[in-house]
N, C-alpha and C positions, 0 to 999 in steps of 0.2 A: 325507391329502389328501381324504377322502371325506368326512373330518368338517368339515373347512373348506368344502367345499362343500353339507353339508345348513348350518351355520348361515350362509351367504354367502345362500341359496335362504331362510333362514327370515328374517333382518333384509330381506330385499327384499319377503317377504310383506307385514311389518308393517305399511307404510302403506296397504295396500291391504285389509287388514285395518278399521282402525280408520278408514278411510274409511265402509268398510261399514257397521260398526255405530255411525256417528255419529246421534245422537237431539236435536239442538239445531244452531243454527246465529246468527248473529248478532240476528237480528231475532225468532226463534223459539223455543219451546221442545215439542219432542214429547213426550206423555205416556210416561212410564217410572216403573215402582216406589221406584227409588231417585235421583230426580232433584223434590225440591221444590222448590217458586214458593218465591223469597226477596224481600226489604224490597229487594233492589238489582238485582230483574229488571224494575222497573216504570220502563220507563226511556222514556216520552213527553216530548216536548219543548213538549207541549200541556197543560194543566192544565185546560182547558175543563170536561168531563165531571166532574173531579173537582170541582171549582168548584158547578158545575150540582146534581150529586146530593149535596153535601155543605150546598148551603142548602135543597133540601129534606128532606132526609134523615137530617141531621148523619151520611152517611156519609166518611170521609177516604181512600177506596182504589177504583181503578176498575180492574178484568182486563179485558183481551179475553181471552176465552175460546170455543172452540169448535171444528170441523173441518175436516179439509183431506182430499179424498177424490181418488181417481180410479180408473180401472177401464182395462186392459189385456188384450188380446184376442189368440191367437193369431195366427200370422199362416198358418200354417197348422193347421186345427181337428182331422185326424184324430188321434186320443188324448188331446186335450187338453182341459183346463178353463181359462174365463177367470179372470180374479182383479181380484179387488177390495180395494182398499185405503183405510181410515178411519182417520184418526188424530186427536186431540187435542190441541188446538195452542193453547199461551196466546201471544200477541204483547205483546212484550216494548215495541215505540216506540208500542202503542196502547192501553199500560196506563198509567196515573197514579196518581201517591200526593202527595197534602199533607202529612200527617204518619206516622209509622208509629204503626199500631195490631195488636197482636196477635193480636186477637178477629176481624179483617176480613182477615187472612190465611189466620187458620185457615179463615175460610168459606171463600173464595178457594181454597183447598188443595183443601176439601172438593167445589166446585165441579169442578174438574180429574177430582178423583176421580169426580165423576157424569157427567162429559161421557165418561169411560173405561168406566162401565159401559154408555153408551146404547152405542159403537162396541161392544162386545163382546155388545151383544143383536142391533145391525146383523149380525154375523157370524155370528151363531148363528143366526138364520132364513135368512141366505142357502146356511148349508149344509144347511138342512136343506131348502130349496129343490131343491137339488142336488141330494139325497138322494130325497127322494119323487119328482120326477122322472124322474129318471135322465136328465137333463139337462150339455148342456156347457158354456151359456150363461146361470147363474143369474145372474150380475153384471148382463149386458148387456141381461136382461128386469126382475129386480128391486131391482137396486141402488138405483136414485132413488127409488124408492117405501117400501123399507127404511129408508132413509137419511131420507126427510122426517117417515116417523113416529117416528124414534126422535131426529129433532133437536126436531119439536114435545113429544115431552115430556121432553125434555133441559129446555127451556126452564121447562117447565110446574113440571120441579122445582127449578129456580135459584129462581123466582116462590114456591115453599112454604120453602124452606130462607132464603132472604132475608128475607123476614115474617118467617118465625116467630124467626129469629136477631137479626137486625140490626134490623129495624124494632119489631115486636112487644117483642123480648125475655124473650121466652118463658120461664121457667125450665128450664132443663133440655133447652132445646133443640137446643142444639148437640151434645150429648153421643148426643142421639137421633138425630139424622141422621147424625151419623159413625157410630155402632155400626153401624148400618143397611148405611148404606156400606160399610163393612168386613166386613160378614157377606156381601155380594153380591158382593164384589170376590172373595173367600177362594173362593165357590160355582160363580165363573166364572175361575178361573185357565186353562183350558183354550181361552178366546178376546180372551187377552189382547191387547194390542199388541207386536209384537215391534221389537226395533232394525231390523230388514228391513224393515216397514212403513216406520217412519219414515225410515229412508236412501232409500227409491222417492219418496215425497213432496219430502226435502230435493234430492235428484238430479234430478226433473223427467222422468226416461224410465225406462223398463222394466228391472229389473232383471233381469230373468230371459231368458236366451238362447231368441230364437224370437216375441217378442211385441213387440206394440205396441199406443200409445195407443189405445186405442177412440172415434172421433171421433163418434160417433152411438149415444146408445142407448135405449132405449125408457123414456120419461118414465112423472111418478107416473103408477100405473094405477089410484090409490083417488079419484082424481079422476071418473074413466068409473063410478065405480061408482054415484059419488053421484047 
């Protein structure tokens, strides 16, 4: 009887289970190691963009790529630390393709992969925010500010990896940016994205008992600097 009811207690886990650690959802796709952009995620019902960039560009593949962030605050502060959440998110009805090309995936892949190492340079300054500090609120003072420097040069490196792949045709280029990537990716395993990030994003509220949305919180502060 006892054994009947630890596995009756373990199949009742499972959906609750694998809710948790879902990483993708209809329209979305969250960054994960073992989850690649394929030729049948680009699924727009628009072709515009690829249209547009493919008569200037002769390129045939268009990602949305980029992040989806939010920041969760105790609801009550004594012992605790806020939390911040970035994750990487290719949209699936805002991507187009006219025909498949294997060379404009790869980038596209390789893109995913750099918008994953800016969110894990994101989290690495904000704990070490937390850290010199000795602070309880590093999200709620520098998230946005974190977050806008490391999406401008998110961008800065789609703009060098683009050129110098797809447009330029650089020899040897692509090989150079992936190694790149793969040697940054390997150095920061320790601020990766986890399936809990992305199930707080795909879920919409706090996963964690005791917290909530944070409805206000102190914008870029490299703006005041300037």
């Amino acid at each position: 009887m006892k054994n009947k009811t630890m596995i009756l207690f373990f199949l009742c886990t499972i959906p609750i289970i694998l809710k948790a650690q879902k990483t993708e959802n209809e329209t979305e796709i969250y960054w994960q190691p073992d989850r690649k952009i394929e030729f049948s995620d680009y699924q727009s019902s628009s072709d515009t963009n690829c249209v547009k960039y493919n008569k200037l560009y002769n390129i045939h593949m268009q990602a949305s790529i980029g992040f989806r962030w939010v920041v969760d605050i105790p609801k009550k502060w004594k012992g605790k630390i806020d939390k911040g959440y970035i994750v990487p998110v290719f949209c699936k009805h805002c991507s187009c393709i006219l025909k498949e090309d294997s060379l404009e995936l790869k980038v596209d892949r390789l893109l995913f992969d750099i918008t994953e190492l800016c969110a894990r340079n994101v989290r690495r300054e904000i704990i070490a925010f937390q850290k010199e500090g000795n602070i309880d609120n590093p999200n709620e003072v520098y998230f946005i500010s974190v977050k806008n420097k490391w999406d401008e040069q998110r961008k800065s490196f789609f703009g060098g990896a683009i050129q110098e792949i797809l447009l330029k045709k650089q020899e040897g280029a692509y090989e150079k940016w992936r190694k790149t990537t793969d040697e940054m990716l390997s150095e920061t395993k320790e601020y990766a994205t986890t399936p809990e990030d992305c199930s707080r994003i795909i879920l919409g509220k706090p996963i964690e008992k005791g917290y909530k949305i944070a409805k206000n919180i102190i914008g870029d502060l490299r703006s005041k600097e300037k």
